[in-house]
N, C-alpha and C positions, 0 to 999 in steps of 0.2 A: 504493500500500500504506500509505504514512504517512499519505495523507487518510482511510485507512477508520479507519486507527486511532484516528486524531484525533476523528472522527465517531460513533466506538464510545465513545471517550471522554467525550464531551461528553455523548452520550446517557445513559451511566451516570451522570454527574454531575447531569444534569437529572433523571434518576428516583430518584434521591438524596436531592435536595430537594423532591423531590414526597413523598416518604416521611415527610422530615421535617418538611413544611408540615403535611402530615394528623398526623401524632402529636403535632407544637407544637400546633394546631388541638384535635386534641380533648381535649388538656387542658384547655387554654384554657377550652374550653365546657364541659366536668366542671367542673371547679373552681366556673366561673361557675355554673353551674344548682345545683351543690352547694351553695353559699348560700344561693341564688334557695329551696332547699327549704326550707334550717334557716332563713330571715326567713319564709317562710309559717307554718311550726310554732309562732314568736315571735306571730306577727300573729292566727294562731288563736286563741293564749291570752287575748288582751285582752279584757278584760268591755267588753261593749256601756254606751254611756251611756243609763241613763235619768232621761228628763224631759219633764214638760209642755210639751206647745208654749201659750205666752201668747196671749190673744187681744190681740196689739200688732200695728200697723201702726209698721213703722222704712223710712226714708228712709234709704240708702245711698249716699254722694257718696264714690266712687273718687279713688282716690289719682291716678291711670290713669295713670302713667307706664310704662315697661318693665318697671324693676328694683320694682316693687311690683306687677306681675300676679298673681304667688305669693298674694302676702296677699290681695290685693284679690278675686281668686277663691275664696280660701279663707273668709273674713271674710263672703262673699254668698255662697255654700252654707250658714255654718252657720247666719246669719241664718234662712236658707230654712226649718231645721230646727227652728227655736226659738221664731219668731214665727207669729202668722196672713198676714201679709202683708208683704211686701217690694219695695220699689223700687229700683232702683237706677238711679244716674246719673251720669252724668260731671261733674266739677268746674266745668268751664266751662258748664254749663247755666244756665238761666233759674231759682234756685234757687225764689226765692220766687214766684215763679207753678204751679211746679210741686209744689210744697207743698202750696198753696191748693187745690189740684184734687184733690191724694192723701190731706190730712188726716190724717198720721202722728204715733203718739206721738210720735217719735223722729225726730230727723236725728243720721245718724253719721256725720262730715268723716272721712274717713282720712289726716293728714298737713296736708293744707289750706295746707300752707306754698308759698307763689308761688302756689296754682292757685286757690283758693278767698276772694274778697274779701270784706273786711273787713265792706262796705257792707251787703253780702247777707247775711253773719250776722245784723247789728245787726237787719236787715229781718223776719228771720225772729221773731228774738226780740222785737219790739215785733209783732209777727200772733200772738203767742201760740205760739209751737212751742217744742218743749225740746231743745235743743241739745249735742252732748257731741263732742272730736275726740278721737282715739286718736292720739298723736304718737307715730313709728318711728324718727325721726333725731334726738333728741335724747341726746346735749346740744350737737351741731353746729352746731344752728341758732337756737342761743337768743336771737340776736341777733335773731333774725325774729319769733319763737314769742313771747318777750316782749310783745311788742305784739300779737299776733294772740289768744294764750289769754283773755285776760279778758273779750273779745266773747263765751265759750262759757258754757253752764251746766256744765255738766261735762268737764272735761279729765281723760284718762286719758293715761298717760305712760310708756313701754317702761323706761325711766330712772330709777333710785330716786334717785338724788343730783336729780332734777329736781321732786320733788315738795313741798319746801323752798323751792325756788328760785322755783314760781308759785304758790307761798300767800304768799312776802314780795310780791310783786303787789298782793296782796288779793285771788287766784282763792279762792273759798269753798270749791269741791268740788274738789278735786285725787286722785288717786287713782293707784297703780303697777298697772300690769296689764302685764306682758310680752306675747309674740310667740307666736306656738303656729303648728299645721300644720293641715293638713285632708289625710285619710292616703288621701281617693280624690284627690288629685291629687299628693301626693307620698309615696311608698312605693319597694320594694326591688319592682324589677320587670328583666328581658331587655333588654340593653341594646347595639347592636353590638359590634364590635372598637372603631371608632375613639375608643368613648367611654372605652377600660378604660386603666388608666395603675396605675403603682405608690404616683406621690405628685401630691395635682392640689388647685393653690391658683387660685379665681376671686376677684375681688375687682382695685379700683381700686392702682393701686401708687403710692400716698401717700408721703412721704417716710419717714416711720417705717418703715413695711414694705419699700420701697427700701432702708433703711440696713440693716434685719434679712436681708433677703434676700440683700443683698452679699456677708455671713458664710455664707449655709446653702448656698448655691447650686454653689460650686467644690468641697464637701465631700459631695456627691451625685452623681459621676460613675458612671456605670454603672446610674444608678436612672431606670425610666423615669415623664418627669415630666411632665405640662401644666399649662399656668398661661395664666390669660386675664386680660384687662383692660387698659384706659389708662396708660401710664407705664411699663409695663416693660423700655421700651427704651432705660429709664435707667439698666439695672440692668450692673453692670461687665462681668458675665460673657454680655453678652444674647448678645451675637453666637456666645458656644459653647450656646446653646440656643434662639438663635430658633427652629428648626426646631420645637418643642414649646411655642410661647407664642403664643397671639391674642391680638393686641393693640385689636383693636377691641371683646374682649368676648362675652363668651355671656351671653344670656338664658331665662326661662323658654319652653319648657323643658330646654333644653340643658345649662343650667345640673346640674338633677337628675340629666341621662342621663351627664354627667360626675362627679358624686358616685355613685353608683350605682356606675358603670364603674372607682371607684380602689380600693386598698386600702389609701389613706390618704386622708384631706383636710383640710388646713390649714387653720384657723380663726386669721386674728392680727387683732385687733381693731383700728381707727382709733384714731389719737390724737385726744385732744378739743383739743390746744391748736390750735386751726385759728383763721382770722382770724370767722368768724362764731360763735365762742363768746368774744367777748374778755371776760366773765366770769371766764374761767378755771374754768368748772363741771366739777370731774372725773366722767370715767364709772366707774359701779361696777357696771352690769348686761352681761349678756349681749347677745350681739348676734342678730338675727331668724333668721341664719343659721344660729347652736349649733342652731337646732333646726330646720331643714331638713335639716343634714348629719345630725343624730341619725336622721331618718326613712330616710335610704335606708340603714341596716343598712350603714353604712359605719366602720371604725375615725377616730373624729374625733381629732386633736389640736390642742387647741388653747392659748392665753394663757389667765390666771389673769384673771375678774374676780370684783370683792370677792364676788356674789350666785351667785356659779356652784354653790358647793354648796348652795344651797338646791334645784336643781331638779334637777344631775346629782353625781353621788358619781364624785371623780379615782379613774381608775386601776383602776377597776371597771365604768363605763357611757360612758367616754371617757378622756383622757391628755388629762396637763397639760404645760407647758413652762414655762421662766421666762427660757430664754437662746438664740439661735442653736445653742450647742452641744449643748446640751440637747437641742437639736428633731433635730437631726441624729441622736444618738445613739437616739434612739428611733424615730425614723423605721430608723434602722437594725437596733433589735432587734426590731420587731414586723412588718417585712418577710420577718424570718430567725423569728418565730415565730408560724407563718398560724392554729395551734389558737388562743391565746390573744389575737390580731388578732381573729379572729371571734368567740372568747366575749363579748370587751368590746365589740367591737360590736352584737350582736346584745341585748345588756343595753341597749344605748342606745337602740337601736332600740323595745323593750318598755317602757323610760320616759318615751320621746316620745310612743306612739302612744295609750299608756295615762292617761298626765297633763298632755299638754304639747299636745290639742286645740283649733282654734280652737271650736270649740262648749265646752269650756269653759272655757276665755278669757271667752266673752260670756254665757255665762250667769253669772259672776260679775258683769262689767259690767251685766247685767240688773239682779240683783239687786240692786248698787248703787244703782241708780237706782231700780228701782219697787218697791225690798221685796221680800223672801219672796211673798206674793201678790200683785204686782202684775199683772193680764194673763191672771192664772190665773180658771180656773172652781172 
């Protein structure tokens, strides 16, 4: 008699949580799709860009590491869209024999730091080709980029403190052009369970963001968090949250389906005092990421840098922080208020996809370089 009870018991308890899996559940996926609707209605709104495609042939030499597929896929789509011809190739190719075959106005190095040698720039540039790199890691790597930028005709540079820096060089063409997105490969799209979290920082755990995280982390109990990347097993409190932290890292596209999936995402930017900047050249731009996390219609929060309101407005198209406390307390009010999470996000979202495109990223860089009419009919 006391096993059926027991039996009867347990069965009530199991259809219990069946009841409440299916009602956690479809919320879960209301809520999620109820976004998924209002980012479409955002993304409807966008004026389409128009513009001449150039009769230019551009060489594209890939950054091709992991953590720059984003770009590097993004950067050779809108290429596709802009010029008459495009190549693309990996860093370690045979640069200048495969020049010589394609005859491009243009070679565009993406980064070129370690992968892209010196020799083969000089090469290209005495065969007559015109040469331009887009640097993403600076001011990081200034120790490197120093020697490497003055082999280009044209440097362009995500980094406005860095524009200063390789004209004392004697680089002649220097130029700021930030980071931008390409909105068919990262947008506000269905994303499973595993990727959905309440607050989800990716990134390397550097020392500065280690010592930051120290602070935010014990002050988050109850909020469900992921966080990926190297090093965060340094962090005091790993062990009451490894369960929620990959330490090896997500990449594209994982990366997105966990921006996507949070209803926060942490932006804290790198310190530049790293040993390959021993200049000491401070960073005062945004980082490539402020506008990946802008694209997937996710509430960003992120660090203050000097250039940030020139492309998003605090506290209207994203949230700013200046301290651990700070991040925490807000993290806290914009969890507890989803209307006004989603407005600012979805404002974010509509200024990325509208003004902060890799296509017009390079059609500036175009213009740059060949004029108003250069390429055009």
């Amino acid at each position: 008699m006391a096993s059926r009870a027991m039996r009867s018991r347990a069965l009530a308890l199991k259809l219990q949580g069946a009841r409440k899996g299916r009602t956690d559940g479809f919320w879960l996926g209301h809520s999620h799709g109820y976004h998924l609707g209002q980012c479409q209605a955002v993304l409807d709104r966008v004026p389409p860009m128009q513009e001449v495609k150039r009769a230019l042939k551009v060489m594209y030499v890939k950054e091709g590491t992991p953590g720059f597929r984003t770009l590097d896929l993004g950067i050779a789509r809108a290429l596709v869209e802009l010029v008459q011809e495009v190549k693309v190739v990996q860093p370690q190719s045979v640069l200048v024999e495969t020049a010589l075959a394609f005859k491009p106005d243009l070679i565009l190095v993406m980064n070129g730091i370690y992968r892209v040698s010196d020799e083969q720039v000089v090469k290209l540039r005495q065969s007559g080709f015109r040469t331009a790199i887009w640097i993403m890691d600076d001011p990081y790597f200034t120790d490197i980029t120093a020697h490497m930028a003055p082999f280009y005709d044209y440097i362009f540079t995500h980094e406005l403190n860095a524009v200063p820096f390789y004209q004392s060089l004697g680089c002649r063409y220097v130029y700021y052009l930030p980071s931008g997105v390409d909105p068919a490969i990262i947008a506000p799209r269905f994303v499973e369970k595993q990727y959905r979290s309440d607050v989800c920082f990716i990134g390397s755990g550097f020392s500065n963001r280690i010592s930051f995280f120290n602070k935010v982390i014990p002050a988050l109990k109850g909020v469900h968090l992921f966080m990926a990347g190297y090093g965060w097993n340094q962090l005091k409190s790993y062990d009451a949250i490894k369960e929620h932290v990959n330490l090896e890292g997500v990449l594209y596209d994982d990366n997105i389906r966990y921006y996507i999936g949070a209803k926060i995402v942490i932006n804290l930017h790198r310190s530049p005092e790293e040993r390959l900047n021993s200049r000491g050249i401070q960073a005062l731009s945004i980082n490539p990421r402020t506008f990946e996390i802008g694209a997937c219609g996710t509430l960003q929060l992120t660090d203050v840098r000097q250039d940030l309101s020139r492309y998003y407005s605090p506290d209207h198209e994203l949230v700013t922080f200046a301290s651990p406390e700070e991040l925490v307390d807000r993290i806290r009010y914009y969890l507890g208020n989803e209307e006004e999470r989603s407005h600012i996000a979805l404002e974010g979202l509509y200024k990325t996809m509208s003004q902060h495109t890799f296509s017009q990223r390079l059609v500036t860089m175009l213009h740059t370089i060949f004029g108003e009419k250069g390429g055009t009919e």
